[in-house]
C-alpha positions as a Markdown table, in Angstrom:
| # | Residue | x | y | z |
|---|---|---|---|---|
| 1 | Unk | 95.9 | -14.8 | 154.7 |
| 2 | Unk | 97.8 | -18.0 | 153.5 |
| 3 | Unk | 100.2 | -18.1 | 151.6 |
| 4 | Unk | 98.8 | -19.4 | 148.2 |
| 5 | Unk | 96.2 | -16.1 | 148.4 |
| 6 | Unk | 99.2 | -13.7 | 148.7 |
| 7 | Unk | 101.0 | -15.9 | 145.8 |
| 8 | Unk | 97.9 | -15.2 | 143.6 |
| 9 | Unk | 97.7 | -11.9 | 144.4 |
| 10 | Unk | 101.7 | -10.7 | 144.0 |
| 11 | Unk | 101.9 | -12.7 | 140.8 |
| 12 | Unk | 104.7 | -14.7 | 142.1 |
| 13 | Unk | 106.1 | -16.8 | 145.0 |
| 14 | Unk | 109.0 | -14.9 | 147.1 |
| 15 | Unk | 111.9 | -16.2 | 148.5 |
| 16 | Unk | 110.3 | -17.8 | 152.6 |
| 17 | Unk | 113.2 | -15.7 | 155.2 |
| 18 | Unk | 111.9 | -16.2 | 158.3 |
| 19 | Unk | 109.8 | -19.4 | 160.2 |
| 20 | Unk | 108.2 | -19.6 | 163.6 |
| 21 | Unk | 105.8 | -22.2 | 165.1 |
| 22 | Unk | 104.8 | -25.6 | 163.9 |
| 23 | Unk | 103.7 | -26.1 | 159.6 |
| 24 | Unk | 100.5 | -27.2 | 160.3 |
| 25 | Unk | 99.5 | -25.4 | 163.6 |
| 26 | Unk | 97.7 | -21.8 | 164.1 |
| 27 | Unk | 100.7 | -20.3 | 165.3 |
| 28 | Unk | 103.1 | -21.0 | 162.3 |
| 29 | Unk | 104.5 | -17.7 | 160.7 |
| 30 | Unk | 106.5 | -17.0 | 157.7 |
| 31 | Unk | 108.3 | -14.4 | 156.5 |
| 32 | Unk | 108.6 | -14.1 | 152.8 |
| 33 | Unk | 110.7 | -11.6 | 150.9 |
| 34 | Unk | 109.9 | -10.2 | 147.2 |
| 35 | Unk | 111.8 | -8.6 | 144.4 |
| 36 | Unk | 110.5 | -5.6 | 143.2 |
| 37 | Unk | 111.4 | -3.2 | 140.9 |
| 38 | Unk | 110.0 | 0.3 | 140.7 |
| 39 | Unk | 109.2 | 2.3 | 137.3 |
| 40 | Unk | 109.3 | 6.3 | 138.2 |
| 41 | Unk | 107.8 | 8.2 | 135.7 |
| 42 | Unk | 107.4 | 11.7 | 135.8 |
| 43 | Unk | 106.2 | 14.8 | 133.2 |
| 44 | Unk | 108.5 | 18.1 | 133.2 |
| 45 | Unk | 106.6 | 20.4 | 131.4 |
């Protein structure tokens, strides 16, 4: 997947962590870290 699809699909570009291989070459790898928050909502009855 590159990186633009995940962009489009997250909503938002994360903060790039990690690089291995060559930009441009079939081997380069990136690591990308998000933010997230999480919204918990429960019904006690």
């Amino acid at each position: 997947m590159k990186y633009q699809e995940v962009v489009d699909l997250i909503g938002g570009e994360g903060e790039v962590v990690s690089e291995t291989g060559k930009k441009g070459s079939d081997d380069y790898t990136i690591g990308v870290m998000y933010k997230a928050f999480a919204l918990i909502i429960s019904r006690c009855d």
